[in-house]
ZAFI-834862 format. One line per field, with one value per residue (C-alpha): chain; y negated, z, x negated; residue in three letters. Coordinates in nm, 3 decimals. Layout:
% ZAFI-834862
chaine = A / ...
py = Y / ...
pz = Z / ...
px = X / ...
residu = Ala / ...
% end
This chain:
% ZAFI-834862
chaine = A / A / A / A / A / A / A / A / A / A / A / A / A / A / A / A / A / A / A / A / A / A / A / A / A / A / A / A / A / A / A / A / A / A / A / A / A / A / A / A / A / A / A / A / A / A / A / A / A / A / A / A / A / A / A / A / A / A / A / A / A / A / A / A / A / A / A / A / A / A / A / A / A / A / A / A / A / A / A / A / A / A / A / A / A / A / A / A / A / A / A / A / A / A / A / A / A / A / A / A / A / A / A / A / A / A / A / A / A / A / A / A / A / A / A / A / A / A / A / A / A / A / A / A / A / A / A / A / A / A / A / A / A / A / A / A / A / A / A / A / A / A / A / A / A / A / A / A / A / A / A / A / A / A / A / A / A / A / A / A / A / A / A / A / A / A / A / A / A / A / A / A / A / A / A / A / A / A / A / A / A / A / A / A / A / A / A / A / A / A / A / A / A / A / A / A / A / A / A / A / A / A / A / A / A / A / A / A / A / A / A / A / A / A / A / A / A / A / A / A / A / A / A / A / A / A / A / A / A / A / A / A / A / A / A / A / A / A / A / A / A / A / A / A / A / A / A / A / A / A / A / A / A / A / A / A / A / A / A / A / A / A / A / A / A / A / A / A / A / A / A / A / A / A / A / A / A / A / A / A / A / A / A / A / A / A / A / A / A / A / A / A / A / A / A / A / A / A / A / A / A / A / A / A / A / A / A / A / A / A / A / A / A / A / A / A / A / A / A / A / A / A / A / A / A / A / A / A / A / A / A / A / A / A / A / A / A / A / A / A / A / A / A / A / A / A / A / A / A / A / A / A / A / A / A / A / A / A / A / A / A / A / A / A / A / A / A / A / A / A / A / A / A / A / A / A / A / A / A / A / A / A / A / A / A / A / A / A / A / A / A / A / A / A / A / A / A / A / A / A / A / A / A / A / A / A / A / A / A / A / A / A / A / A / A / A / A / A / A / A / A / A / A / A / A / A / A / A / A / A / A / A / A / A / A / A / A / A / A
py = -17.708 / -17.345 / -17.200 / -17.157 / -16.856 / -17.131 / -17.224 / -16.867 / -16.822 / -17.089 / -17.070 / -17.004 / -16.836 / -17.026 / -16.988 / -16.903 / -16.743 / -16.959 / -16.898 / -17.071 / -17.122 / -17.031 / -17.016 / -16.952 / -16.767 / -16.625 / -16.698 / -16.580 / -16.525 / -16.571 / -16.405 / -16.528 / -16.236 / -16.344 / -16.050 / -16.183 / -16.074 / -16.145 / -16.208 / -16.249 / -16.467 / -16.433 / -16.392 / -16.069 / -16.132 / -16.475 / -16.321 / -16.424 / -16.175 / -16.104 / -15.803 / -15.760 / -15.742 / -15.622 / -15.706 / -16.016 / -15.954 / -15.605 / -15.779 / -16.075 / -16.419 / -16.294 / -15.940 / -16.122 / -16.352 / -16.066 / -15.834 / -16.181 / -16.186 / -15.856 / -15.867 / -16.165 / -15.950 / -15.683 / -15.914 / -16.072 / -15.747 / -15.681 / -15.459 / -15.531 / -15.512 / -15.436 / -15.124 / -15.032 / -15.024 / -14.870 / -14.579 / -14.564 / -14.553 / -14.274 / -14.046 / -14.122 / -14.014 / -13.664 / -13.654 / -13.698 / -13.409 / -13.177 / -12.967 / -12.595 / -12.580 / -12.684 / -12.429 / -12.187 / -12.213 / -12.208 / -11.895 / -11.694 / -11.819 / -11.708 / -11.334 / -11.348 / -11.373 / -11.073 / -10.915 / -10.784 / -10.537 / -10.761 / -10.583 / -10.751 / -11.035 / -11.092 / -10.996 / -11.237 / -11.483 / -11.422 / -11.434 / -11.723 / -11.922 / -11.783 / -11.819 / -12.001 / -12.275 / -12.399 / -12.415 / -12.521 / -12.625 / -13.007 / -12.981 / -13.125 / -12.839 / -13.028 / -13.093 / -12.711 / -12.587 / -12.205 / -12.314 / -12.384 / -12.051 / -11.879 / -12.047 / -11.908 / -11.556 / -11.530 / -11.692 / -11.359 / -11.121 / -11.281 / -11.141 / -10.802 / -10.855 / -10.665 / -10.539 / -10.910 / -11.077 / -10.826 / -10.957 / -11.311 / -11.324 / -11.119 / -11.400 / -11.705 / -11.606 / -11.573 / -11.873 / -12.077 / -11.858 / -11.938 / -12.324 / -12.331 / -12.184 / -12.444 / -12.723 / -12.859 / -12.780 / -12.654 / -12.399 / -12.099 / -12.165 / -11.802 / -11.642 / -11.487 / -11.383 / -11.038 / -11.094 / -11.222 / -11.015 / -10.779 / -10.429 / -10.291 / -10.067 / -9.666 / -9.587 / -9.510 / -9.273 / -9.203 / -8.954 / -8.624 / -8.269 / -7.973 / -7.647 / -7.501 / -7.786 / -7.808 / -7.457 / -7.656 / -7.993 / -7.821 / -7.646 / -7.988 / -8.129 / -7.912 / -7.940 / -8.299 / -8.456 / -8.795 / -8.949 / -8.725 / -9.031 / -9.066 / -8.666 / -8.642 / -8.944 / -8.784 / -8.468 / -8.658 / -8.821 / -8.471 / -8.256 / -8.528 / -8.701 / -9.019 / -9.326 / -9.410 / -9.759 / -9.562 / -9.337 / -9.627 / -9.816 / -9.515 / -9.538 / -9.292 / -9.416 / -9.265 / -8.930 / -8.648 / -8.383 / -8.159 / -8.223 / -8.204 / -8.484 / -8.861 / -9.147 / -9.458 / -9.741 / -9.960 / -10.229 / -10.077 / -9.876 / -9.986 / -9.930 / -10.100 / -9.736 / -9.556 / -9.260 / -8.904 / -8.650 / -8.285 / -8.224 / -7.885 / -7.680 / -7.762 / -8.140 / -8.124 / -7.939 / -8.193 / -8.445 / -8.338 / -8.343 / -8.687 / -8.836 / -8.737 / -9.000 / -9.299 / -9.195 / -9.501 / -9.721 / -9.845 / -9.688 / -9.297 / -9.474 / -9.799 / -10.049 / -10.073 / -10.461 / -10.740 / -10.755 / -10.544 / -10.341 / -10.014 / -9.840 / -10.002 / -9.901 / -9.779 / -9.507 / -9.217 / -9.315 / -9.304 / -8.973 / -8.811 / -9.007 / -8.848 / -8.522 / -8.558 / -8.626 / -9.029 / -9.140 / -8.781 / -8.836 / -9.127 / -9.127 / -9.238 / -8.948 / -8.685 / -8.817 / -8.696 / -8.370 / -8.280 / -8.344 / -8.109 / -7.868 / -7.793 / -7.896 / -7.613 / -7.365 / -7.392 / -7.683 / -7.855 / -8.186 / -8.370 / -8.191 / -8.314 / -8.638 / -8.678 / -8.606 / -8.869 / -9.179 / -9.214 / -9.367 / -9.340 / -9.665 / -9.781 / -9.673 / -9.295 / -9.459 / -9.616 / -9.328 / -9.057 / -9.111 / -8.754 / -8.658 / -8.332 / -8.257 / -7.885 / -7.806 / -8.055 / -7.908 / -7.510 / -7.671 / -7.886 / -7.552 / -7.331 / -7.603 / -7.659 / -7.284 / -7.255 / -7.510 / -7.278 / -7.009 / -7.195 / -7.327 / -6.965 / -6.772 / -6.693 / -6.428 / -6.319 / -6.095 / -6.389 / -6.617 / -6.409 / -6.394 / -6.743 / -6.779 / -6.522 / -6.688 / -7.008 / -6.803 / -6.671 / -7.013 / -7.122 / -6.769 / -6.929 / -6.676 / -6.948 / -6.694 / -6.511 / -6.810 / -6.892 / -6.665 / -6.750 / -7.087 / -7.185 / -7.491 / -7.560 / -7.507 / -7.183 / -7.287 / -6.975 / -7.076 / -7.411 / -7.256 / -7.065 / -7.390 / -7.597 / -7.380 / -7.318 / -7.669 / -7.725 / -7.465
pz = 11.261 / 11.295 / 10.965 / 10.908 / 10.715 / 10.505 / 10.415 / 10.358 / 10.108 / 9.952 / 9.843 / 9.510 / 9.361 / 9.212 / 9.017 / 9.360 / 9.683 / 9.966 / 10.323 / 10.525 / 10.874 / 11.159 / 11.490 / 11.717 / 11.459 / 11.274 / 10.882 / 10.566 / 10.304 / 9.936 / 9.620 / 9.280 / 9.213 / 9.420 / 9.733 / 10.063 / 10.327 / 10.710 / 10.866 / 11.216 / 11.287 / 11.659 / 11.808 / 11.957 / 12.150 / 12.011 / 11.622 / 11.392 / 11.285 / 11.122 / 11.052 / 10.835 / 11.041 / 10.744 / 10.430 / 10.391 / 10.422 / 10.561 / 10.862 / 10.918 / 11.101 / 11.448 / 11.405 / 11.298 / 11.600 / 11.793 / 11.684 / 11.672 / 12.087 / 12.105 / 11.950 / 12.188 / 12.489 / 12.384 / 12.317 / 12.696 / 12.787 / 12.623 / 12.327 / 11.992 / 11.805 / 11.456 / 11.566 / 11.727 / 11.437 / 11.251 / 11.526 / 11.551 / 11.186 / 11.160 / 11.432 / 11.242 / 10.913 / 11.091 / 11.248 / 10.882 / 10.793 / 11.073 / 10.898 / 10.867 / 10.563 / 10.607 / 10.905 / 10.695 / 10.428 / 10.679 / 10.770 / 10.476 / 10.386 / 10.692 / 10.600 / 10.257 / 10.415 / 10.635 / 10.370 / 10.313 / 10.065 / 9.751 / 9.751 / 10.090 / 10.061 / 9.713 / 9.982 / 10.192 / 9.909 / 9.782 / 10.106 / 10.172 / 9.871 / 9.885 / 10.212 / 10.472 / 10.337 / 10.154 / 10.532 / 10.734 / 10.483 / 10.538 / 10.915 / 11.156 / 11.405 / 11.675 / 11.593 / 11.433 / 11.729 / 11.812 / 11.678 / 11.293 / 11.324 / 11.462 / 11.104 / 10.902 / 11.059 / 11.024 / 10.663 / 10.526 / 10.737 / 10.526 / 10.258 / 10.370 / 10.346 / 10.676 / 10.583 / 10.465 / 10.811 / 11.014 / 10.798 / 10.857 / 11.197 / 11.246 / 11.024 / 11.163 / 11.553 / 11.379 / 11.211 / 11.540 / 11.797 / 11.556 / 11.561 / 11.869 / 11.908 / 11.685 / 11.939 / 11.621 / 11.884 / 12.183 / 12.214 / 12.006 / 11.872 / 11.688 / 11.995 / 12.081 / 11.762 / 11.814 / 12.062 / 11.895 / 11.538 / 11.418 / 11.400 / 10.966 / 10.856 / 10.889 / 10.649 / 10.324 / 10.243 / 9.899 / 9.652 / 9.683 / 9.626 / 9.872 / 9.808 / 9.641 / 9.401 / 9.337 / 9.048 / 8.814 / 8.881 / 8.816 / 8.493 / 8.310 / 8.447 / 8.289 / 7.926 / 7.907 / 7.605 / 7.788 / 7.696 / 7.853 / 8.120 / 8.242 / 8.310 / 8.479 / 8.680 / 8.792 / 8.878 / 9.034 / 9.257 / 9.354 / 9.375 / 9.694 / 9.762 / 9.730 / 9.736 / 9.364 / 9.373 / 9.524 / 9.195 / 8.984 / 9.043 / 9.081 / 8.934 / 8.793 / 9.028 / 9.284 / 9.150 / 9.210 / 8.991 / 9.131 / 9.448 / 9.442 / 9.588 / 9.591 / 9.769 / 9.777 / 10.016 / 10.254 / 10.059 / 9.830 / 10.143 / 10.310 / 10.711 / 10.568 / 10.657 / 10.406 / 10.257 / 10.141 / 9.934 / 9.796 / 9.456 / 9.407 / 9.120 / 8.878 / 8.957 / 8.862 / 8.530 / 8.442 / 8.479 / 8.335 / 8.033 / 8.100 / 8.151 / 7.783 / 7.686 / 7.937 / 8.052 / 7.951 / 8.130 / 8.492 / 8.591 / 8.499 / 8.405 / 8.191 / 8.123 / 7.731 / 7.743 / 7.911 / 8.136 / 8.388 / 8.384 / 8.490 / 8.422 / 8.538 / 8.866 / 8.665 / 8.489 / 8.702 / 8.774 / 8.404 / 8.368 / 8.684 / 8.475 / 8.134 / 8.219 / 8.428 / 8.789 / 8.797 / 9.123 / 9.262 / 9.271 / 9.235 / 9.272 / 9.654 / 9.720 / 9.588 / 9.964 / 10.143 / 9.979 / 10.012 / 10.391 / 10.441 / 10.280 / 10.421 / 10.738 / 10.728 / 10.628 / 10.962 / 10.831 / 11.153 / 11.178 / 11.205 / 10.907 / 10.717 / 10.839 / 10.724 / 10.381 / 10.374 / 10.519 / 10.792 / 11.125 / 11.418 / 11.630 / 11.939 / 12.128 / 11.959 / 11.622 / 11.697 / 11.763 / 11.604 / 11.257 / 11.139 / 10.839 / 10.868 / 10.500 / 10.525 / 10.693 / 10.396 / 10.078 / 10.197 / 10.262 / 9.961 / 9.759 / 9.920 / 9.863 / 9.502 / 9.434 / 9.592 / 9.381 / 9.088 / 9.217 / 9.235 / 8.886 / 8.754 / 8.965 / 9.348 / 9.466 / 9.867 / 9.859 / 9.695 / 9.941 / 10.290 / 10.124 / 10.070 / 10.489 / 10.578 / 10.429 / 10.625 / 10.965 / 10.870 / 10.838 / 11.161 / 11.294 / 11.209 / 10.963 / 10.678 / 10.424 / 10.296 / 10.167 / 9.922 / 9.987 / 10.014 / 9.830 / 10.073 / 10.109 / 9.740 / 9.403 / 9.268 / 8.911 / 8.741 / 8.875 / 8.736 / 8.379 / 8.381 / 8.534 / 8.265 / 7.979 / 8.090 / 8.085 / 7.752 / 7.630
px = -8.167 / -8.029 / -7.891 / -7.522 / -7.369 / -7.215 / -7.594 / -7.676 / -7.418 / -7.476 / -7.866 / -7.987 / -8.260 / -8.552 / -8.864 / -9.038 / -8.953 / -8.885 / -8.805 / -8.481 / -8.594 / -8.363 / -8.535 / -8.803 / -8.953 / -8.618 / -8.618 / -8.448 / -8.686 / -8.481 / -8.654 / -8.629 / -8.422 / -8.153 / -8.221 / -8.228 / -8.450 / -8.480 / -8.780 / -8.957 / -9.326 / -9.443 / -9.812 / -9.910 / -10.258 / -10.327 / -10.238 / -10.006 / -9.785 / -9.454 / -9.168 / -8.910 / -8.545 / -8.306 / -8.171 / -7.819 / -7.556 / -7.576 / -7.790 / -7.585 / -7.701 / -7.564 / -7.747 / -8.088 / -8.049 / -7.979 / -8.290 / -8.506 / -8.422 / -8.466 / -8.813 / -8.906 / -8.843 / -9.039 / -9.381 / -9.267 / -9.349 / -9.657 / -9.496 / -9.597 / -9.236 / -9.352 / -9.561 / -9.259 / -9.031 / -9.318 / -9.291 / -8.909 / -8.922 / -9.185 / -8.952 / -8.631 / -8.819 / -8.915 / -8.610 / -8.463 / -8.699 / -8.603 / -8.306 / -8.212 / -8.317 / -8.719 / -8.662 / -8.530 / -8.799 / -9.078 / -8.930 / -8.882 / -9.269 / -9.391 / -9.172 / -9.350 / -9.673 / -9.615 / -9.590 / -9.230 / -9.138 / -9.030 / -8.688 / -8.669 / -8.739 / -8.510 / -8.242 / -8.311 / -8.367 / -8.021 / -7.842 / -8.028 / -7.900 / -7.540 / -7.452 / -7.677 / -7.846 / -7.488 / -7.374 / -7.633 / -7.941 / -7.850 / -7.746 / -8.039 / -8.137 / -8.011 / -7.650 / -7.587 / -7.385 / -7.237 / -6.912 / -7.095 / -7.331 / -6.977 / -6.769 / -7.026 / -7.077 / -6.679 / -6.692 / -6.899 / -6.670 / -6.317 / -6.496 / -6.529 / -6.931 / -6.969 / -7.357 / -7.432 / -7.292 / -7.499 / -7.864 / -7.706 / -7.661 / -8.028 / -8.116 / -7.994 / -8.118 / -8.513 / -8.454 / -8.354 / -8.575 / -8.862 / -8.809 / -8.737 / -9.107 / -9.216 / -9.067 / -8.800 / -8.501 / -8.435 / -8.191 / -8.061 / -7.658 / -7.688 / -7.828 / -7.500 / -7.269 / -7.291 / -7.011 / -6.770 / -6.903 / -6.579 / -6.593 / -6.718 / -6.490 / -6.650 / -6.960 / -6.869 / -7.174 / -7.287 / -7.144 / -7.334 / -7.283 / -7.261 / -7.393 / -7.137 / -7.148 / -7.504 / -7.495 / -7.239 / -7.466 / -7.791 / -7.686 / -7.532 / -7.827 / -8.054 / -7.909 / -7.879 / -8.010 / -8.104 / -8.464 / -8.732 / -8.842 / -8.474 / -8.430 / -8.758 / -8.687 / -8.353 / -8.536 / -8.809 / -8.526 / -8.425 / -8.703 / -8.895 / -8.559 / -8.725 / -8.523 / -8.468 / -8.662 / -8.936 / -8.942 / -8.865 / -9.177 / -9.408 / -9.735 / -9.938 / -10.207 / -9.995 / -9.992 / -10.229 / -10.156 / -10.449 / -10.299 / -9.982 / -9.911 / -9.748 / -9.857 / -9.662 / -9.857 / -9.679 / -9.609 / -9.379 / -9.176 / -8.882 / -9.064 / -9.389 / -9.548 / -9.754 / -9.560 / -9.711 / -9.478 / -9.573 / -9.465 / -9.326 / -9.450 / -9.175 / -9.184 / -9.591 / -9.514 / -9.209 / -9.494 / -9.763 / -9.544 / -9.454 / -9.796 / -9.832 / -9.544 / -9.651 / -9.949 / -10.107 / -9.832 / -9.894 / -9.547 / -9.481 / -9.117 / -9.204 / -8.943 / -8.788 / -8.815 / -8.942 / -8.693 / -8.753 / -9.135 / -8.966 / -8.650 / -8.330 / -8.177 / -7.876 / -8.099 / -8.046 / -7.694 / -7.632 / -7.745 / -7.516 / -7.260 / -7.329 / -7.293 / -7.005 / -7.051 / -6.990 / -6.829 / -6.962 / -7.343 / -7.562 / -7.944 / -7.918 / -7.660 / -7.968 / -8.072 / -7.817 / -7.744 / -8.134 / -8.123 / -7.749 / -7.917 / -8.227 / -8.093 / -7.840 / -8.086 / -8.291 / -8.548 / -8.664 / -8.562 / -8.797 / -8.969 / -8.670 / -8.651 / -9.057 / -8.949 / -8.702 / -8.926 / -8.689 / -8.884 / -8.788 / -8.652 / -8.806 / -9.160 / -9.069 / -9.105 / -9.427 / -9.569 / -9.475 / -9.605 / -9.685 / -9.690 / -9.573 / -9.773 / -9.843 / -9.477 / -9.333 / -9.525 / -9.357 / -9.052 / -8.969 / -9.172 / -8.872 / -8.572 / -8.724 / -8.755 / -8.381 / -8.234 / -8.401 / -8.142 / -7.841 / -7.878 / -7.988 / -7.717 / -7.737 / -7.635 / -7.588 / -7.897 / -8.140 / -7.946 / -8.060 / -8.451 / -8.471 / -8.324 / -8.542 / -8.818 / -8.744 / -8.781 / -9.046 / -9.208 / -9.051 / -9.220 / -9.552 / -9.566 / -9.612 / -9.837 / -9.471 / -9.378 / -9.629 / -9.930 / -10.294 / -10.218 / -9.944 / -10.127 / -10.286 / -10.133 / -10.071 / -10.238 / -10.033 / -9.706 / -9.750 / -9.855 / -9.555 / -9.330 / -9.494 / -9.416 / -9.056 / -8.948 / -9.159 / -8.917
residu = Unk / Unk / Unk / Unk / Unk / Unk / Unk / Unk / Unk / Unk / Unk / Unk / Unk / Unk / Unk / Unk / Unk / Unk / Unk / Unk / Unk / Unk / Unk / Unk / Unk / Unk / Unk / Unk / Unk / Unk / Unk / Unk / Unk / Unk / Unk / Unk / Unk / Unk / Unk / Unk / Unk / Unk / Unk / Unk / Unk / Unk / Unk / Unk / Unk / Unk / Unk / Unk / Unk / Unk / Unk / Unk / Unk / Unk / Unk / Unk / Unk / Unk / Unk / Unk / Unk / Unk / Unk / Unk / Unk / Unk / Unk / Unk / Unk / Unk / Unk / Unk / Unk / Unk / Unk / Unk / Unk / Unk / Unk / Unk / Unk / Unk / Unk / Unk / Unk / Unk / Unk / Unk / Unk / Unk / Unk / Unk / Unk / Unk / Unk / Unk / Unk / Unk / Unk / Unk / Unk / Unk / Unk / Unk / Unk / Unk / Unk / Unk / Unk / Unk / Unk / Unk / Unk / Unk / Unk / Unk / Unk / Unk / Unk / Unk / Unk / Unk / Unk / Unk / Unk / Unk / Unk / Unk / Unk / Unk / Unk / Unk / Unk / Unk / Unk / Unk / Unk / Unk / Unk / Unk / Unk / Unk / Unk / Unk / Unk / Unk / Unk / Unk / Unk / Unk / Unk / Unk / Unk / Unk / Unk / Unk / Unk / Unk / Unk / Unk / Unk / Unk / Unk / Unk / Unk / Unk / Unk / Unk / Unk / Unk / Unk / Unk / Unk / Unk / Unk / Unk / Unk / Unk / Unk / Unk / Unk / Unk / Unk / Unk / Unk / Unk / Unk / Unk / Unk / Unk / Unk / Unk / Unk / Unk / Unk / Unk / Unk / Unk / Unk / Unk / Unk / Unk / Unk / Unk / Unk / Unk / Unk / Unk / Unk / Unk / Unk / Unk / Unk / Unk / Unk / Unk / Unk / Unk / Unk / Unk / Unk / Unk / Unk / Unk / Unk / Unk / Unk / Unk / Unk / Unk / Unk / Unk / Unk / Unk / Unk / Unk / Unk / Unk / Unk / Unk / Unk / Unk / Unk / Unk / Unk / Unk / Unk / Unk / Unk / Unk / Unk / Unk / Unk / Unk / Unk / Unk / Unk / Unk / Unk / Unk / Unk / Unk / Unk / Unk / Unk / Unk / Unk / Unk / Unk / Unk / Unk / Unk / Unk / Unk / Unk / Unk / Unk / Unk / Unk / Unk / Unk / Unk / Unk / Unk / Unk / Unk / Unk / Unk / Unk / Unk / Unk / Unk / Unk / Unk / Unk / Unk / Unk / Unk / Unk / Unk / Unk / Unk / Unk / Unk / Unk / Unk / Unk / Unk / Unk / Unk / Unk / Unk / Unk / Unk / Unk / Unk / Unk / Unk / Unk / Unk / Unk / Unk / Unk / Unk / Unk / Unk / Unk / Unk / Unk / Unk / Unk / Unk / Unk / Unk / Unk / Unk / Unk / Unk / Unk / Unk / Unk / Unk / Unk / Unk / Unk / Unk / Unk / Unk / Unk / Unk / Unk / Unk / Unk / Unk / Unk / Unk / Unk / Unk / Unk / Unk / Unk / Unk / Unk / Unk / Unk / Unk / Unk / Unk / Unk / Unk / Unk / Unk / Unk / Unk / Unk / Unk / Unk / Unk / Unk / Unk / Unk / Unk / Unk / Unk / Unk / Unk / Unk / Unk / Unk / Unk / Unk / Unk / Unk / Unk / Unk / Unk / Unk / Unk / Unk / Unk / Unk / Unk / Unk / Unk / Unk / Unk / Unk / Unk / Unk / Unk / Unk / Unk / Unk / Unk / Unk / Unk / Unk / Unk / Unk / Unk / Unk / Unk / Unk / Unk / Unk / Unk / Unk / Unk / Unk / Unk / Unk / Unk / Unk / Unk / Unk
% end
């Protein structure tokens, strides 16, 4: 006799399970524990075989009847039905799998093993956390649509986060064009948010000095009683206008002091390129003073605790702050005052531009990686030597030397500048350098 949901309802658990027979082959199976379980016998090429349909009530009698039939039809037709649920089950368990966020992850991995700079890739990390994968992280690929991608673009522009929506929406297109690559959807929902991206407000560039300010600057500089690796580090940041992380995590292994020069490899640069600065005469003196100090620390600028392993990225701030100048130069602004400067004094650009890492974009970029090293040592030689005469007092005599000197250089007449050592290290120079900033 076919069950009734009266019967259902109505059996008890025992000692033992036992099974309530519908059927052609349908049958509730009742545990001891009082759990109810549908069930489904039929032969598949003269075997004996049976599947689970779903648990009472949330199956009822009408669905088991109807997934019993449905099961019937498919070994009519030569399908086995319980290798087909295993299969549906499989693709609804990768389909379960198949979210933004495993897309995400494979795609910051596979940016870690390109090896980013770790400044980079904390970026990403963060943005990551904050702003993406709270959106989209439990979203399957297939049902994000433009209109999500186009909430969340517009969610980090309310917030005036103008920088942050740009990464995102570079971001979000990888993320997509990559699985779609990988075959996990098939079209790109971020493809297009530039369009509809607002407008940042203008630049705000960093504090820096002009000329004119740069005698005051130098002199409070020059008498501050910060801790030696501090002031050198703010010099440092001057005298190569480096970008401060790049003089942060400078190691002594990058510094040849026979040389005269710095060498900072790829993996630490923002353009993954490896990066070559001369170190002007002073600079070399400043550190050959500091190697005694922290000479026997990885990093010329060693961390106080465990916190971080070099000095904070506050330091040099601090120190533009001490002696006056917060909110008018920071350690990135040393940057931009460096490149008005020498640009306005006849340096050639792309002499300047050398100096300051900057690559060019496009096929130009690729391409033109000179160094520029000879050109760069007379040049940041003549803008440390100039700085010199701002701090001491410039007058407009010293002022048309130092320009003459610069066309003189640009005359291919390079020897004026610094001799028959334009190239090497003028060792008595240095002695006297050394000893004056002992003093």
């Amino acid at each position: 006799m076919p069950l009734t949901a009266l019967q259902i309802k109505a059996s008890k658990p025992t000692d033992k399970q036992y099974m309530l027979g519908d059927s052609s082959g349908l049958g509730l199976l009742v545990h001891p524990n009082g759990s109810k379980y549908w069930h489904f016998r039929y032969t598949y090429h003269g075997r004996p075989m049976k599947m689970s349909l779903g648990v009472w009530p949330l199956v009822s009698l009408q669905e088991a009847r109807d997934k019993a039939a449905e099961c019937r039809r498919l070994v009519k037709n030569d399908i086995n039905p319980g290798a087909r649920a295993r299969e549906d089950k499989h693709q609804k368990r990768e389909a379960g799998l198949n979210t933004f966020k495993r897309a995400a992850e494979y795609w910051y991995q596979f940016k870690s093993d390109s090896g980013r700079a770790r400044a980079t890739l904390k970026k990403i990390r963060d943005y990551l956390d904050k702003d993406l994968l709270p959106a989209l992280g439990s979203k399957q690929l297939e049902e994000i649509t433009r209109a999500d991608c186009a909430r969340l673009q517009a969610s980090i522009e309310k917030r005036g986060a103008f920088n942050v929506a740009d990464k995102a929406r570079t971001w979000l297109k990888q993320i997509f064009s990559q699985a779609v690559a990988r075959g996990l959807c098939e079209n790109n929902p971020a493809s297009e948010l530039h369009a509809i991206a607002l407008a940042p407000p203008p630049p705000q560039h960093y504090p820096h000095l002009r000329e004119d300010e740069l005698p005051e600057f130098l002199q409070a500089l020059s008498t501050t009683t910060s801790r030696l690796p501090a002031r050198i580090a703010a010099w440092m940041a001057i005298l190569t206008a480096a970008r401060p992380g790049m003089v942060r995590y400078a190691t002594w292994e990058d510094i040849d002091l026979e040389e005269g020069t710095w060498t900072v490899p790829a993996e630490r640069m923002k353009m993954r390129r490896d990066y070559i600065s001369p170190l002007p005469h002073q600079l070399i003196a400043m550190l050959i003073k500091l190697h005694q100090l922290t000479g026997r620390s990885h990093y010329l600028f060693p961390g106080n605790g465990n916190r971080l392993p070099v000095i904070c990225e506050n330091t040099i701030n601090l120190i533009f702050t001490k002696i006056g100048y917060k909110g008018r130069m920071v350690s990135h602004g040393v940057r931009h005052t460096a490149s008005t400067l020498l640009r306005e004094h006849g340096w050639l650009k792309d002499h300047v531009e050398s100096q300051l890492a900057h690559v060019e974009g496009g096929i130009a970029g690729e391409y033109n990686q000179a160094l520029y090293m000879t050109q760069r040592r007379i040049m940041m030689q003549w803008y440390a030597d100039y700085l010199d005469a701002l701090r001491d007092g410039m007058t407009a005599s010293l002022r048309d030397q130092f320009d003459t000197r610069v066309n003189q250089f640009l005359s291919h007449k390079a020897s004026v500048l610094l001799g028959p050592k334009a190239i090497g290290i003028d060792r008595s120079e240095l002695e006297k350098e050394r000893g004056a900033f002992q003093r």
